[in-house]
FIKOLZA-1660 file (N, C-alpha, C; in steps of 0.1 Angstrom, whole numbers, plus 5000, padded with zeros to 4 digits):
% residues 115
   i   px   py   pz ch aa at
   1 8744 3986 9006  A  X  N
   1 8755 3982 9014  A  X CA
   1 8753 3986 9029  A  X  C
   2 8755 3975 9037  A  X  N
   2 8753 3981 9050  A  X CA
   2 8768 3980 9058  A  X  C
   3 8769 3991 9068  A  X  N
   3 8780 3993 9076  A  X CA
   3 8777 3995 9090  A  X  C
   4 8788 3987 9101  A  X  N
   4 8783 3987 9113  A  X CA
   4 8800 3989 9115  A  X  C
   5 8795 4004 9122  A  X  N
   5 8808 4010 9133  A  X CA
   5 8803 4009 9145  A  X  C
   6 8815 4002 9152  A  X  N
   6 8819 4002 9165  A  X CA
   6 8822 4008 9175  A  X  C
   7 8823 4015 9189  A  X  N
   7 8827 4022 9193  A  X CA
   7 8826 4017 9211  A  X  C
   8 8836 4025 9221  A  X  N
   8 8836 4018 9234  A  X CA
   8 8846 4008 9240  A  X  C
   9 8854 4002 9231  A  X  N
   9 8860 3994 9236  A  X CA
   9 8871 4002 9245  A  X  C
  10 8879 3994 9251  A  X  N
  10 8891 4001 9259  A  X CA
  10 8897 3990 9271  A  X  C
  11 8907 3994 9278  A  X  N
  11 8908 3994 9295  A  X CA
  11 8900 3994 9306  A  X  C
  12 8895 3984 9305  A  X  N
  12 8887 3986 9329  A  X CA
  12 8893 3972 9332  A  X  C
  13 8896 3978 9344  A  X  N
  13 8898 3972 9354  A  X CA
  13 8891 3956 9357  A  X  C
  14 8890 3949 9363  A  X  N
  14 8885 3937 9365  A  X CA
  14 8874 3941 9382  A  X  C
  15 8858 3941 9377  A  X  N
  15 8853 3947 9384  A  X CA
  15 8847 3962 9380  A  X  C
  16 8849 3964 9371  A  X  N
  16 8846 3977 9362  A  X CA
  16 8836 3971 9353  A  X  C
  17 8834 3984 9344  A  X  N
  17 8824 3986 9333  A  X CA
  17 8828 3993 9323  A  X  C
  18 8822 3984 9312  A  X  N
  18 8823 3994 9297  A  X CA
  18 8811 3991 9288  A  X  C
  19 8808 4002 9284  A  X  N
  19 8797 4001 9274  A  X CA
  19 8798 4002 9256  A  X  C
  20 8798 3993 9251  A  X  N
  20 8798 3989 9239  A  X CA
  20 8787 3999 9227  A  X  C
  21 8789 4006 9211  A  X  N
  21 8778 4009 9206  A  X CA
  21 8782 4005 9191  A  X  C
  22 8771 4000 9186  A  X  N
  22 8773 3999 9171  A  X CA
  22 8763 4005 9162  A  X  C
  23 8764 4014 9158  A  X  N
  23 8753 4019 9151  A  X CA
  23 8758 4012 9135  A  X  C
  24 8744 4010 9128  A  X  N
  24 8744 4004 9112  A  X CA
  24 8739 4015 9104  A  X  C
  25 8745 4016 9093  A  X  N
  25 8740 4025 9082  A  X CA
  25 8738 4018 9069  A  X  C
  26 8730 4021 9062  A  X  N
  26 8725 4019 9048  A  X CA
  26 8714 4013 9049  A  X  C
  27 8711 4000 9038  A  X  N
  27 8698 3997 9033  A  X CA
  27 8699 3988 9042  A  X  C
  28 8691 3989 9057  A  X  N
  28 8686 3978 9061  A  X CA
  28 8670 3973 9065  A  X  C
  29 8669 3963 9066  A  X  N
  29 8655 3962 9066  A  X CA
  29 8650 3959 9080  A  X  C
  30 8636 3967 9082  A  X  N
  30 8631 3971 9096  A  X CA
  30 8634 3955 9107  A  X  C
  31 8628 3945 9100  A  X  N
  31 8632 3931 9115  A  X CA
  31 8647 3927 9108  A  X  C
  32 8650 3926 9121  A  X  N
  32 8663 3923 9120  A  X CA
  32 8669 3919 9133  A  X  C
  33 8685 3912 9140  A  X  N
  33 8683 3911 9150  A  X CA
  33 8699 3914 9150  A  X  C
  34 8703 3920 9159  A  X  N
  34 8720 3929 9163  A  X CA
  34 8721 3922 9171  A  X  C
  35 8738 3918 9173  A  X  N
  35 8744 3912 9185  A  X CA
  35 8758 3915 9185  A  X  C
  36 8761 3909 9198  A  X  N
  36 8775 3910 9203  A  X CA
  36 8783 3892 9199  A  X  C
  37 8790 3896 9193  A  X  N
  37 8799 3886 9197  A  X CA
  37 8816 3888 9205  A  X  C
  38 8822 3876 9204  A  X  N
  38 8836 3883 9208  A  X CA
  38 8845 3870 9210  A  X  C
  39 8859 3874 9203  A  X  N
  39 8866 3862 9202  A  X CA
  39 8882 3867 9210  A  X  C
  40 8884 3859 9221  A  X  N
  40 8895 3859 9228  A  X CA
  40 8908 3854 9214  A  X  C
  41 8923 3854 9221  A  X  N
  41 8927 3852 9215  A  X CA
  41 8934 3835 9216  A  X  C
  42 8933 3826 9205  A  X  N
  42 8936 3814 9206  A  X CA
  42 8919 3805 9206  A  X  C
  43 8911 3809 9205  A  X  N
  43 8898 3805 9207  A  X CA
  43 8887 3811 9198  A  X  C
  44 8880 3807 9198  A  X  N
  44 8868 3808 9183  A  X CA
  44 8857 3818 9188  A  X  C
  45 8851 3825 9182  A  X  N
  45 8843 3834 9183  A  X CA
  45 8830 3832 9195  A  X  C
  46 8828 3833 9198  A  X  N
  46 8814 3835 9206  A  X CA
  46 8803 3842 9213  A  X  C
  47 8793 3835 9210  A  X  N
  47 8780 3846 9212  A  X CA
  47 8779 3853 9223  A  X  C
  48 8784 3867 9225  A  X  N
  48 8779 3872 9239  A  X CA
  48 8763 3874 9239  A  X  C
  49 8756 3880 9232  A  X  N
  49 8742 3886 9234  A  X CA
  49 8733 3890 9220  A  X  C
  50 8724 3884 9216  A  X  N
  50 8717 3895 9207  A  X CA
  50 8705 3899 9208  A  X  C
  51 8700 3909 9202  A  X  N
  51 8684 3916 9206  A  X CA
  51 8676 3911 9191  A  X  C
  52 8662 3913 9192  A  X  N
  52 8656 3916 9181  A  X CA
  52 8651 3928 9181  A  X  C
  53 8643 3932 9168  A  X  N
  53 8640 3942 9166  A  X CA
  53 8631 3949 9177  A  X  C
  54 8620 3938 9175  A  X  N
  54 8614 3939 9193  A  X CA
  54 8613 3935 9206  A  X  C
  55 8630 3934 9209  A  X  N
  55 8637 3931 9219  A  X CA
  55 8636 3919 9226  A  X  C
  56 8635 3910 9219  A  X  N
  56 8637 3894 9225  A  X CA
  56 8654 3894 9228  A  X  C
  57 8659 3891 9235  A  X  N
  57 8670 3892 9239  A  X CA
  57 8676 3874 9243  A  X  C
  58 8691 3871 9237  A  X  N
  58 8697 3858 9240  A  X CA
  58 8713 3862 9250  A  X  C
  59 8714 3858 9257  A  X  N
  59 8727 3859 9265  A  X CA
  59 8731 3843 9266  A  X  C
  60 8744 3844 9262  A  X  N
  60 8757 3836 9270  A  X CA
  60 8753 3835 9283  A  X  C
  61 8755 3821 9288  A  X  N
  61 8753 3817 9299  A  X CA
  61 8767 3826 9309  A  X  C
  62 8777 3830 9300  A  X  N
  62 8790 3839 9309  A  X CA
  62 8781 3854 9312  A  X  C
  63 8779 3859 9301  A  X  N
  63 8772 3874 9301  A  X CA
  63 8760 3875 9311  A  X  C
  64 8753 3861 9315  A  X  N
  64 8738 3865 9320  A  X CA
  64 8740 3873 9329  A  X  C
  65 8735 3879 9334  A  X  N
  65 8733 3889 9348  A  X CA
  65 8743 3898 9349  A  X  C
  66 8752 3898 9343  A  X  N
  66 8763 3910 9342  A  X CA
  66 8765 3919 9330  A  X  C
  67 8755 3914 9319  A  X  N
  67 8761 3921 9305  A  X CA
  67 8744 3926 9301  A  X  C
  68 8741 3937 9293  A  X  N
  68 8733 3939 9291  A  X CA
  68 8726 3946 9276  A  X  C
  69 8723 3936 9270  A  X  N
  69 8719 3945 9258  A  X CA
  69 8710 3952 9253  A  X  C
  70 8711 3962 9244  A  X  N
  70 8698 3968 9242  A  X CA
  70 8702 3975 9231  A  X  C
  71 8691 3980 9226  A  X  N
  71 8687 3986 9210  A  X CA
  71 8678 4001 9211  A  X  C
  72 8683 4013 9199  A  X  N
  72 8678 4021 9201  A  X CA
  72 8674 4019 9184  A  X  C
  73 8659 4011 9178  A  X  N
  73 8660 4013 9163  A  X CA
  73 8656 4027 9158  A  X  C
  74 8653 4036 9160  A  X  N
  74 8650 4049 9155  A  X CA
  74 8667 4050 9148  A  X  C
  75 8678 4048 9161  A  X  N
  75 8693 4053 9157  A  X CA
  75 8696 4043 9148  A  X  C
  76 8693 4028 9145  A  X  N
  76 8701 4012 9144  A  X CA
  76 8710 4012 9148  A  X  C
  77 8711 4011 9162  A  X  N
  77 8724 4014 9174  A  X CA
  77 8720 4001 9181  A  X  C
  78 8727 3993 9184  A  X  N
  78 8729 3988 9196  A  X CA
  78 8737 3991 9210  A  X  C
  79 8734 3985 9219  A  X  N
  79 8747 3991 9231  A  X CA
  79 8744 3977 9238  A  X  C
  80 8760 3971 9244  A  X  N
  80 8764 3961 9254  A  X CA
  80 8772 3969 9268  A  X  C
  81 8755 3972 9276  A  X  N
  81 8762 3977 9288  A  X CA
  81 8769 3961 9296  A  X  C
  82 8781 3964 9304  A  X  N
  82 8789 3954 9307  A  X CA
  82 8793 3956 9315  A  X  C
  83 8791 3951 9331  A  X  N
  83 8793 3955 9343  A  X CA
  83 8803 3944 9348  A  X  C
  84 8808 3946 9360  A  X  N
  84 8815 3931 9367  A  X CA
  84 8822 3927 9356  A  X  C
  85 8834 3932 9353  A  X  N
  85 8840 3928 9337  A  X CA
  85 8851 3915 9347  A  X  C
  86 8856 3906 9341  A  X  N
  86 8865 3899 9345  A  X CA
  86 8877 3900 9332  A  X  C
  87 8890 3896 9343  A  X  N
  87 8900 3892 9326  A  X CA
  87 8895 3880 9320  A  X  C
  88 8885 3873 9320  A  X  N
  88 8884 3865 9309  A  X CA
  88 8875 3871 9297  A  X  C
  89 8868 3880 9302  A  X  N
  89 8861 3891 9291  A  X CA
  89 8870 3896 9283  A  X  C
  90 8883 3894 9282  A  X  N
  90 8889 3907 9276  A  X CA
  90 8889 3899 9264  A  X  C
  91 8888 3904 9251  A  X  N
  91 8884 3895 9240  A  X CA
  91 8880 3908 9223  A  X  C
  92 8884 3907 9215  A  X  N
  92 8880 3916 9204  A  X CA
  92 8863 3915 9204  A  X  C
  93 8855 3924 9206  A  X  N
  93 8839 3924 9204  A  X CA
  93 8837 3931 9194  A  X  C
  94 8830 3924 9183  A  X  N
  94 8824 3922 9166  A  X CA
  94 8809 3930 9174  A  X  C
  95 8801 3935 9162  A  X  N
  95 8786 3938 9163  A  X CA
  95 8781 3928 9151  A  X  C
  96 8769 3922 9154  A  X  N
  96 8767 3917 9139  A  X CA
  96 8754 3919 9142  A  X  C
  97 8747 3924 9127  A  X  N
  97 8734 3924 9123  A  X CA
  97 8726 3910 9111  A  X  C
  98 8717 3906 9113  A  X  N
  98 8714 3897 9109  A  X CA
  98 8703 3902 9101  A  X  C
  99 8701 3900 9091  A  X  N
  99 8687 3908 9084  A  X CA
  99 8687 3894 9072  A  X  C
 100 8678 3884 9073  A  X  N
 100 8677 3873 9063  A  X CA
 100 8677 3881 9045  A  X  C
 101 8683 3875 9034  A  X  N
 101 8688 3865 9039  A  X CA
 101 8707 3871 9040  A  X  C
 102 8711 3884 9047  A  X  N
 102 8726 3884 9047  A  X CA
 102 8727 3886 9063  A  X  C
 103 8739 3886 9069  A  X  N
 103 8746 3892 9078  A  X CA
 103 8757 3899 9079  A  X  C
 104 8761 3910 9087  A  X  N
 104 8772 3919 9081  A  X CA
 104 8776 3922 9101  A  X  C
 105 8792 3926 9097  A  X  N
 105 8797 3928 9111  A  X CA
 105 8805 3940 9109  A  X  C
 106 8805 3940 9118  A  X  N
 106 8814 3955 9120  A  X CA
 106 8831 3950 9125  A  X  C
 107 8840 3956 9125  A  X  N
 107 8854 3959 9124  A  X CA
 107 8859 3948 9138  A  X  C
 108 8850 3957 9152  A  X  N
 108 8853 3949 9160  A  X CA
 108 8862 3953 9168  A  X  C
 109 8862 3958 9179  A  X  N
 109 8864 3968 9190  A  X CA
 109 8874 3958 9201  A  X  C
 110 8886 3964 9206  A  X  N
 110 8892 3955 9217  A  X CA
 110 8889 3956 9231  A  X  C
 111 8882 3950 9240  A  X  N
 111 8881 3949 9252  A  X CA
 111 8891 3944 9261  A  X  C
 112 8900 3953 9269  A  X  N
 112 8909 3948 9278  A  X CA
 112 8906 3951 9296  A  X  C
 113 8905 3937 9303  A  X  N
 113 8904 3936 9314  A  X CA
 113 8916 3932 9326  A  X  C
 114 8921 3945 9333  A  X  N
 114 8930 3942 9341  A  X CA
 114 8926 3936 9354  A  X  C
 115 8936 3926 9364  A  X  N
 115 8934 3920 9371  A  X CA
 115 8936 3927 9381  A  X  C
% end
């Protein structure tokens, strides 16, 4: 069984920064690839970022240059540093791990951006 806790979400300001972490525990297997998603409310989930194991990285054309992901696999932690936040960022952000053939997400953290 694998478990991915969340941690980071909160309040900044519009123009601010928050840094996202999700560490995985249990049986997972070494390639694999962690990401961010995140779903506003009234609108369907979408891809902010994910890494692979040896850090090929995909960003949202919204996240490019402002959001930043990265992986520590020794921990199975990911982190979404997230700079220049806007209120359209503000949105519940999921971690999901991909390990063929399952996927498993975590709880999913609330990001709120004030104007």
């Amino acid at each position: 069984q694998v478990q991915l806790v969340e941690s980071g979400g909160g309040l900044a300001q519009a123009g601010g920064s928050l840094r996202l972490s999700c560490q995985a525990s249990g049986s997972i297997f070494s390639a694999n690839v962690m990401g961010w998603y995140r779903q506003a409310p009234g609108k369907e989930r979408e891809l902010v970022a994910t890494i692979t194991t040896f850090g090929g990285t995909i960003y949202a054309t919204s996240a490019r240059g402002r959001f930043t992901i990265s992986r520590d696999n020794a921990k199975n932690t990911v982190y979404l540093q997230m700079n220049s936040l806007k209120p359209e960022d503000a949105a519940v952000y999921s971690c999901q791990l991909e390990t063929a053939p399952n996927d498993y997400w975590g709880q999913g953290t609330q990001v709120t951006v004030s104007s």
